[in-house]
C-alpha positions as CSV (number, residue, x, y, z in Angstrom):
1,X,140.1,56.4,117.6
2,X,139.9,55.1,113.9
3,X,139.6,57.5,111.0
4,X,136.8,57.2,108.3
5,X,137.9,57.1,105.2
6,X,134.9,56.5,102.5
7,X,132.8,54.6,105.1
8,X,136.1,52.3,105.9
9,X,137.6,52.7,109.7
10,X,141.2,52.8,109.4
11,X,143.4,52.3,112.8
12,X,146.3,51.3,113.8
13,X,146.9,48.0,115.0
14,X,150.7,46.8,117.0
15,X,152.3,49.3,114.2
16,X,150.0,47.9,111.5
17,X,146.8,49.6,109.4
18,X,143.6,48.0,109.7
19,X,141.0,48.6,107.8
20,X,137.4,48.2,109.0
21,X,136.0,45.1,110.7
22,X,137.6,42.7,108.4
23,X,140.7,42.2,110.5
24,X,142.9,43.0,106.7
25,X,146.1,44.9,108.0
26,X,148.4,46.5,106.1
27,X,152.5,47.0,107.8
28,X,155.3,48.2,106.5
29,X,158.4,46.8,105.6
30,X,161.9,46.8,104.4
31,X,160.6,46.3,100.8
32,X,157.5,48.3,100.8
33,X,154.5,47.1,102.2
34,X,153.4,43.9,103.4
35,X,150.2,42.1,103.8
36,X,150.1,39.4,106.0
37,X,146.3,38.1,105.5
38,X,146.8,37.2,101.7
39,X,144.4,34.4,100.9
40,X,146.7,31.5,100.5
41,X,147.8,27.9,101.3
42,X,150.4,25.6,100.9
43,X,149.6,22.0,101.9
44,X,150.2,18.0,101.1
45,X,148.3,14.7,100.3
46,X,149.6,12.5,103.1
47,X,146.7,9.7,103.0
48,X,149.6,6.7,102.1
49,X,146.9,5.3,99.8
50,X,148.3,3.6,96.5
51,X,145.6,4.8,94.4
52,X,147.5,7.2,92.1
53,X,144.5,8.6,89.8
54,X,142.4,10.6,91.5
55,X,139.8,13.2,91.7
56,X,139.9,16.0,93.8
57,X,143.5,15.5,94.9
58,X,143.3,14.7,99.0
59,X,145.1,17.9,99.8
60,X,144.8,16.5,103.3
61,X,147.4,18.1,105.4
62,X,147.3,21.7,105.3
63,X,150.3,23.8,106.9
64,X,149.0,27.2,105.5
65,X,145.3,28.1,104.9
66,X,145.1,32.2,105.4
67,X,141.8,33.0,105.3
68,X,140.5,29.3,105.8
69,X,140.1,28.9,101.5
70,X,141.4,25.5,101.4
71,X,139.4,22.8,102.5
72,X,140.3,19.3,103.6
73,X,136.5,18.0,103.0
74,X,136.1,18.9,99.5
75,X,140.0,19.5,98.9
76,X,139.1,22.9,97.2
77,X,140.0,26.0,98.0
78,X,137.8,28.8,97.4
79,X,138.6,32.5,95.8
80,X,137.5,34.6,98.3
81,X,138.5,37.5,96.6
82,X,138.7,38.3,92.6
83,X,142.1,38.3,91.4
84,X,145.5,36.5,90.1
85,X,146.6,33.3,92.0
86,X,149.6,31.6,91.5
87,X,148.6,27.8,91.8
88,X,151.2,24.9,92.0
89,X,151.5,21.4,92.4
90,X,155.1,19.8,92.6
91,X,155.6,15.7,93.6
92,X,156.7,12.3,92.6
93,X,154.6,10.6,90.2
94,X,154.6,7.3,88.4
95,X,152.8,4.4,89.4
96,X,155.9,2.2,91.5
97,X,156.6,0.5,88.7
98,X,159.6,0.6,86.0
99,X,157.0,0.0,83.1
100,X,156.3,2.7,81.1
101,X,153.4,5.3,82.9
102,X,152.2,8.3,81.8
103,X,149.7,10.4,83.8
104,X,147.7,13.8,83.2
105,X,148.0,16.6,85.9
106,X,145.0,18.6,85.5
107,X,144.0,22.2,87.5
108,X,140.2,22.1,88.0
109,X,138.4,25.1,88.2
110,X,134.4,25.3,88.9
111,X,134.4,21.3,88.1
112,X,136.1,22.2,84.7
113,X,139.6,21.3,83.1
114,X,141.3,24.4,83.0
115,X,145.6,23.5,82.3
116,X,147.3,20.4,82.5
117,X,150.4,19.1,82.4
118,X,151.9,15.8,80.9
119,X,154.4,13.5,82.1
120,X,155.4,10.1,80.3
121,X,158.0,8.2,82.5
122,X,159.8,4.8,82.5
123,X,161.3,5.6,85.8
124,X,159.7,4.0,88.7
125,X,159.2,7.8,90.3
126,X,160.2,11.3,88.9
127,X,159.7,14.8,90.0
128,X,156.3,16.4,88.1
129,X,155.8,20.1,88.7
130,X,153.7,22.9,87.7
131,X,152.6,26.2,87.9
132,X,150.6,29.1,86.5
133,X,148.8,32.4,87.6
134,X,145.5,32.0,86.9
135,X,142.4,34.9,87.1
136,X,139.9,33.6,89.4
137,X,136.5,35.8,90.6
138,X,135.6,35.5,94.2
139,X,133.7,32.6,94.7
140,X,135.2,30.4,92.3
141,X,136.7,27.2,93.4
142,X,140.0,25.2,92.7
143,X,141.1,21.6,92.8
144,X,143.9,19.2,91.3
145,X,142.7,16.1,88.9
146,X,145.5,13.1,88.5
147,X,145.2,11.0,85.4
148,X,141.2,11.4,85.9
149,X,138.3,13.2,84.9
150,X,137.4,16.0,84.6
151,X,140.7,16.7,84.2
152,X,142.6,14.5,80.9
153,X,142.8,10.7,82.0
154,X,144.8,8.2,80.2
155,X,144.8,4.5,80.1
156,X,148.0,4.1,81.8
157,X,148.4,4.1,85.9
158,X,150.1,6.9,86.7
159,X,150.1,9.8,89.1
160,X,150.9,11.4,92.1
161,X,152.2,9.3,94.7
162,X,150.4,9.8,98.5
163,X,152.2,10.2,101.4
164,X,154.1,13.5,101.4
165,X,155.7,14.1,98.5
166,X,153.9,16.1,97.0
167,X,153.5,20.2,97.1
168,X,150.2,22.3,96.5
169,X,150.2,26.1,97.0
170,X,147.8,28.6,95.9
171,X,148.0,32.7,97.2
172,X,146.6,35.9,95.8
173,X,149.4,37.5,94.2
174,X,147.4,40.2,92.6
């Protein structure tokens, strides 16, 4: 029989708390306590295509989407809770070329430039990463911009190359 706390149900679940109708559960472990239903994902653009600037990023192939934020339609994942994020984006980049490329890699928030990175290459493909923590309020959205508005754009072809090699995460951290 669950306990009310404050109008919340709190029972135990397989060793675990859970806490109303929400399915959240709380267990604990070796460190603490762990939550296993963090809002997070971790996924990849795998379309092949050879268009390098783009706008959302096709975050296509998602291997981890707790709570269902991220989606492959819009290729935004959505805050479902206020709070910290850590947000990441590591891949090759360049345009397949050994010319000189430069490309702009740009976290969208709400449809608005928020951080962005900067990577000038002469290499046919090099490693670009980067991460922040970033506030967002539930309800706001996130999405990657390469070399392309709204995010900074340049005049030269770069960006992130297509077919799995590339990593994006996003999770609630706090």
């Amino acid at each position: 029989m669950p306990i009310n706390i404050n109008g919340y149900a709190v029972s135990t679940v397989a060793s675990e708390l859970k806490f109303g109708a929400s399915n959240t559960r709380i267990a604990p472990a070796s460190y603490g306590i762990r939550d296993p239903t963090l809002p997070s994902m971790w996924g990849a653009c795998t379309d092949g295509s050879a268009t390098y600037k783009v706008y959302p990023y096709p975050v296509n192939s998602v291997n981890i989407n707790i709570g269902s934020c991220w989606s492959t339609s819009t290729f935004r994942f959505t805050a479902p809770a206020t709070g910290i994020y850590y947000v990441s984006f590591a891949g090759i980049v360049g345009d397949g070329t050994a010319v000189q490329t430069a490309g702009y890699y740009s976290i969208i928030i709400n449809g608005v430039n928020y951080y962005f990175s900067y990577k000038d290459t002469i290499s046919v493909w090099e490693l670009q990463h980067v991460a922040v923590m970033i506030n967002l309020t539930a309800g706001d959205w996130l999405s990657w911009a390469m070399n392309l508005a709204p995010g900074n754009a340049s005049s030269y072809t770069g960006g992130a190359y297509r077919s799995n090699h590339n990593m994006c995460t996003i999770w609630l951290v706090g």
